[in-house]
C-alpha positions in Angstrom: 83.2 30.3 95.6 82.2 26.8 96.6 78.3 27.5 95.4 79.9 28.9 91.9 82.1 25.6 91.6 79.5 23.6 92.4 77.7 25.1 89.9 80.4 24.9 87.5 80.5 20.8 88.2 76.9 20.6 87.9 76.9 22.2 84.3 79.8 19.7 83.5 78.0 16.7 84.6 75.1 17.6 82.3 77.5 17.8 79.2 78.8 14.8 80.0 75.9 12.6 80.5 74.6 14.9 77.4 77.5 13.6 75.6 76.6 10.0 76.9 73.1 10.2 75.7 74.8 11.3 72.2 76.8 8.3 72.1 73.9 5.7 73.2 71.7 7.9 70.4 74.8 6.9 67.9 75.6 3.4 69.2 71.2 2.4 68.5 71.9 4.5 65.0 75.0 2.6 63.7 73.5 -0.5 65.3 70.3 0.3 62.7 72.4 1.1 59.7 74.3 -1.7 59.8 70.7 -3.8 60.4 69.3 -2.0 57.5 72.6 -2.7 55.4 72.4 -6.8 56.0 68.6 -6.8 55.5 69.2 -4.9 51.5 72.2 -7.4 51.1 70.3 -10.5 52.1 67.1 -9.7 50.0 70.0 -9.1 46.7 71.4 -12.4 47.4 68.2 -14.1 47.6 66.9 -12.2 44.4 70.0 -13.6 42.9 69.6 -17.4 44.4 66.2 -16.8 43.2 66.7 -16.0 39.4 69.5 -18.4 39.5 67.1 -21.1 40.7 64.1 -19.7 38.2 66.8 -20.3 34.8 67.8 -23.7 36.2 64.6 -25.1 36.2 63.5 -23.5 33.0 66.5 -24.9 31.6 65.8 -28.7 33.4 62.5 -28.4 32.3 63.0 -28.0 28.7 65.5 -31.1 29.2 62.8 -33.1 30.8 60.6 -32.5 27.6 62.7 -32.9 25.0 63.9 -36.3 27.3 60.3 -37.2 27.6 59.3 -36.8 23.6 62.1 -38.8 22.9 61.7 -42.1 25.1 58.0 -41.7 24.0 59.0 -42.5 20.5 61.5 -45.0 22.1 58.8 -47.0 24.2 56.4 -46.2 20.9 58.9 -48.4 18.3 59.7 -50.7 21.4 55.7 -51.5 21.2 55.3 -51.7 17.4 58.4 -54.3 17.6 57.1 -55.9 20.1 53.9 -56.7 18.5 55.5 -57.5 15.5 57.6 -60.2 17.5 54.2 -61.5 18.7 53.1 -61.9 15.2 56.1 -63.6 13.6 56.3 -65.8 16.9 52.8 -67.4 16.2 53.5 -67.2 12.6 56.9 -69.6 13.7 54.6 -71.7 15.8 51.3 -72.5 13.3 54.8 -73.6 10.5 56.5 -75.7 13.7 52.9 -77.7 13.8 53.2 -78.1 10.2 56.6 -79.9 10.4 55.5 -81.9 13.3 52.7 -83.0 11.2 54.5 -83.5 8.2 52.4 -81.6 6.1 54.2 -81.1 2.6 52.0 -78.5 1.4 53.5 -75.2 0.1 53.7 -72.2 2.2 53.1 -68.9 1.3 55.2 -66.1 2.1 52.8 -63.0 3.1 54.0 -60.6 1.7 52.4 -58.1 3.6 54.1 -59.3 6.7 57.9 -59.2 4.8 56.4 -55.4 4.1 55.4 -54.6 7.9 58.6 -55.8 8.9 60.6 -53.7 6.4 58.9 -51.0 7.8 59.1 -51.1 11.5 62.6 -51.7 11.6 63.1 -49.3 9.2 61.5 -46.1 11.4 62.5 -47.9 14.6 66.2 -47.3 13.7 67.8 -46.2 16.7 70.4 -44.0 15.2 66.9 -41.6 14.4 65.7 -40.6 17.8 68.4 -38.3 19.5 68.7 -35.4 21.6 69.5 -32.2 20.3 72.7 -32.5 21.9 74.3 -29.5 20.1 71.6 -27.3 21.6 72.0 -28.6 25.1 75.7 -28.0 24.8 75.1 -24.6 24.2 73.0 -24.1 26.6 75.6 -25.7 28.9 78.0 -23.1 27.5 76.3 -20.4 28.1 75.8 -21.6 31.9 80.0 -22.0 32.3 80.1 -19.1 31.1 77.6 -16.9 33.5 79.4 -19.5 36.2 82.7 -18.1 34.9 81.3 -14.1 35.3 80.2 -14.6 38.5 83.3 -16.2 39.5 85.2 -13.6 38.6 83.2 -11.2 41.0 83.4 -12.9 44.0 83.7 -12.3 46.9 82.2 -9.7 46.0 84.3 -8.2 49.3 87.5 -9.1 47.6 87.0 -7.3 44.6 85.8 -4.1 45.9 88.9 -3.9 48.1 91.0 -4.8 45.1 89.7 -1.7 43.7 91.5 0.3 46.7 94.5 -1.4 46.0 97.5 1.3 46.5 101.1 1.4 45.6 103.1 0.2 48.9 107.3 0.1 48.8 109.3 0.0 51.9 111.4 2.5 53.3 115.3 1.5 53.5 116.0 4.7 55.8 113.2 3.3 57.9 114.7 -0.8 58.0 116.3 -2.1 61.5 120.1 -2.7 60.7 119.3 -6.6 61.1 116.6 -5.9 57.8 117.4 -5.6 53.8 114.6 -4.0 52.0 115.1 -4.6 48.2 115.8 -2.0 45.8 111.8 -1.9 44.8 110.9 -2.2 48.3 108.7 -4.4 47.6 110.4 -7.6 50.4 112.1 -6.7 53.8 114.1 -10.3 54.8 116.1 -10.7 58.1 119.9 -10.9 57.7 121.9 -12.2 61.5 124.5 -9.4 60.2 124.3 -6.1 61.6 124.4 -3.7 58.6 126.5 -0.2 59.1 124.0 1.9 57.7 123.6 5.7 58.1 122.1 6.8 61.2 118.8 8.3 60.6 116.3 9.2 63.4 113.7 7.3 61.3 114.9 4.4 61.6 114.4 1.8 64.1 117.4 0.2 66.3 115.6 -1.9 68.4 112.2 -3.5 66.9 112.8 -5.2 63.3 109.8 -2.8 61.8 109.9 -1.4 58.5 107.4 1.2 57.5 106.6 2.6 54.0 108.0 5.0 52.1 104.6 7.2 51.4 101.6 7.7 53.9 98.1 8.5 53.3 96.0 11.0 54.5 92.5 10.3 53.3 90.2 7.5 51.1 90.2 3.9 51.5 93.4 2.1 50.6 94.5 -1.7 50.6 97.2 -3.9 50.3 98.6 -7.5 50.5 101.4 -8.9 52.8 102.8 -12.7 51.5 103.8 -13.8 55.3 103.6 -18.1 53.9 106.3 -20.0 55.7 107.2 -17.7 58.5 106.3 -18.4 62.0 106.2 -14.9 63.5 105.4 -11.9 61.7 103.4 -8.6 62.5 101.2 -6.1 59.4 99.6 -3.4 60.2 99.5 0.4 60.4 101.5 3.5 62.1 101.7 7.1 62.4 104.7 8.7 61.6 105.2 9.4 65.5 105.7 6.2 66.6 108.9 5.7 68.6 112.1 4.3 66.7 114.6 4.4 69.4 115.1 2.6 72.4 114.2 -0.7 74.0 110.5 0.8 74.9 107.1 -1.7 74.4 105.7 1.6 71.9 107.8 0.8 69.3 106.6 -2.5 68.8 103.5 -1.8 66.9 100.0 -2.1 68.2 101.7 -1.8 71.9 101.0 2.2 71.7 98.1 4.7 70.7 99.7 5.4 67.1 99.8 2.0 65.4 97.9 -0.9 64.9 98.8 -4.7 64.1 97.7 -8.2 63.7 100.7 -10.3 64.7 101.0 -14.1 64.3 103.3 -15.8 66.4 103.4 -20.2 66.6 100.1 -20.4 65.5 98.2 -17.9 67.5 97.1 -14.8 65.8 96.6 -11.5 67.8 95.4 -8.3 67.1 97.0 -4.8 68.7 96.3 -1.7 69.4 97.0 0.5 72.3 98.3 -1.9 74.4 95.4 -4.0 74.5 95.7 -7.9 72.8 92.8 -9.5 71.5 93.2 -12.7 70.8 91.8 -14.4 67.7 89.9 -17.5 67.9 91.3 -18.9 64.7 94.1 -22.3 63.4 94.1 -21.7 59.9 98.0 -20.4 58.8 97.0 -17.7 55.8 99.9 -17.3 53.4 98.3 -13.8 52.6 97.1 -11.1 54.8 95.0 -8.2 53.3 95.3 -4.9 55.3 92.6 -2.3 54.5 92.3 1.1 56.0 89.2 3.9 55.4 89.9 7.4 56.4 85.7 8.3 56.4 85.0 5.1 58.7 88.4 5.3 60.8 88.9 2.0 60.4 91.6 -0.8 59.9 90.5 -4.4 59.1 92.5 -7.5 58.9 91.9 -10.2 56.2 92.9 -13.5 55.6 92.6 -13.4 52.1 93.8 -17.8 51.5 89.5 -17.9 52.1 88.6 -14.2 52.2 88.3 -14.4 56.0 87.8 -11.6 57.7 90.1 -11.8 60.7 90.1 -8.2 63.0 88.6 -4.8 62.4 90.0 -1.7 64.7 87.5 1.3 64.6 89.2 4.4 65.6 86.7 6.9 64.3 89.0 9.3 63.3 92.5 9.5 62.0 94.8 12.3 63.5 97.6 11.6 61.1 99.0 10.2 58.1 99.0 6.3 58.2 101.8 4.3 57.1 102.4 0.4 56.2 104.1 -1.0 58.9 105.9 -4.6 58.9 107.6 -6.7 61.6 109.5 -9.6 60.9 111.3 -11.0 63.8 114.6 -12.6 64.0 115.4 -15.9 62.6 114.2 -18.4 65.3 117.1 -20.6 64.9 116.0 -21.0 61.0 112.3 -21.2 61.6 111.3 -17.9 60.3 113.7 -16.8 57.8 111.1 -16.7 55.3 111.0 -12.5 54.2 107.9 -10.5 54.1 106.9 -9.7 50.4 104.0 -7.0 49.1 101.4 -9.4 46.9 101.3 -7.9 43.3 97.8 -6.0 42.7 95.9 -3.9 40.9 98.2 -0.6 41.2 95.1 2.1 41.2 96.5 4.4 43.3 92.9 5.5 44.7 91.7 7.5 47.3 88.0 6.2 47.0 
């Protein structure tokens, strides 16, 4: 018996450390994806910076010709004035030496000096050499305007997670007595008045958490929580198993293995799961939080979407249930967080990408 158990724990050693090598094997792959992924990304940003930088100084260089043909001709008047000035001046001085003389006899107006004159200052009118400024404006145009497109695509991160934007409402039957969602569930606020609602064993009676009313099973969905003048607050994600009842630390969320969280309390942001805190290294107060979950990666990431920061990412390779929106507000704080939690209007696709 002991030589057949040993056996037995020799065979299990080898799956495990089989299953080890497996999961080295996967960590170098994903490690190598993820390499291969930035490398393709760089190059398109730097083929972009580089046609960019290609049309600007096409464009600068056809400005820098049109600019240089044009103070050409300026510099090419200035010079036939000029010399003109040079001739009347020692035309003004031989009739000064004249005077001074006193020499009476007639003078005789050249006529083909009045004629020179007429001419240079009639081509070096001013008013005659300009820019095409009409054509540079619409070349400007056109640059506000590819400014204005690209614009409108970036972050390029923001937008595609606007595309899994999902329809979010919270749950009344799901509220803490101390919360009032509002008829569109769309903003959970804290009232000091305990409400006499209906008992329900979804709601909770100790934590003020609200979760949504539907959950989702699969695709990549996203969402936006306004959490701007509040103090403490806590987004994030739940199974329908977490606990509602009782004074126990799993049904705070991110404190057990069925939800996850980023809560902010006094300035200090924290992310949750399981238990385990990790701590964010970040000051700046977001007004906005985006939430974003993908059933094919298992994973929940945490934005602050004020600057499009990306804040926490959980991975938790694969979801075992349906995931629900999951809200905690905290009490009042003597007046300093009274401020309600509100979904952000967005683009209502309902996808499952």
């Amino acid at each position: 018996m002991l030589v057949k158990h040993q056996l037995h724990l020799k065979k299990q050693r080898d799956r495990v450390a089989y299953r080890m090598d497996k999961l080295t094997a996967k960590q170098a792959d994903i490690s190598r994806k993820a390499g291969v992924l930035k490398e393709r990304m760089k190059r398109k940003y730097d083929e972009m910076q580089r046609v960019l930088e290609e049309d600007l100084q096409m464009s600068l260089t056809q400005l820098d010709m049109e600019t240089e043909a044009a103070v050409t001709l300026v510099e090419e008047h200035f010079q036939s004035c000029y010399l003109l000035s040079q001739d009347l001046a020692q035309q003004l001085s031989e009739l000064s030496l004249r005077l001074e003389r006193n020499k009476p006899e007639p003078y005789d107006q050249n006529a083909e000096t009045e004629g020179r004159i007429a001419e240079v200052l009639k081509v070096s009118d001013p008013d005659q050499i300009q820019l095409d400024e009409f054509k540079a404006d619409q070349l400007l145009g056109s640059a506000n305007n590819l400014l204005l497109f690209i614009r409108s695509q970036i972050p390029v991160t923001k937008k595609l997670f606007k595309s899994y934007a999902s329809e979010v409402a919270f749950d009344p039957d799901t509220a803490h007595p101390k919360l009032v969602i509002s008829p569109s569930g769309d903003c959970a606020s804290y009232t000091d008045t305990w409400q006499e609602l209906p008992e329900s064993p979804a709601r909770f009676d100790t934590t003020l958490n609200a979760i949504s009313r539907e959950g989702f099973t699969l695709g990549r969905h996203y969402w936006e929580v306004d959490v701007g003048g509040k103090m403490y607050w806590e987004v994030g994600l739940t199974y329908p198993s977490i606990p509602r009842k009782g004074q126990g630390e799993d049904c705070w969320l991110g404190r057990g293995a069925d939800s996850w969280c980023l809560e902010f309390f006094d300035g200090v942001y924290t992310a949750w799961h399981g238990g385990v805190a990790h701590t964010l290294d970040m000051t700046q107060r977001f007004k906005r939080v985006g939430i974003f979950c993908s059933f094919p990666g298992g994973t929940v990431s945490f934005l602050g979407m004020d600057g499009m920061t990306p804040l926490f990412t959980f991975c938790a390779g694969t979801f075992s249930d349906a995931l629900y929106q999951a809200v905690c507000l905290g009490d009042d704080h003597h007046g300093t967080n009274i401020t309600p939690i509100r979904l952000c209007d967005a683009p209502r696709s309902g996808s499952t990408h």
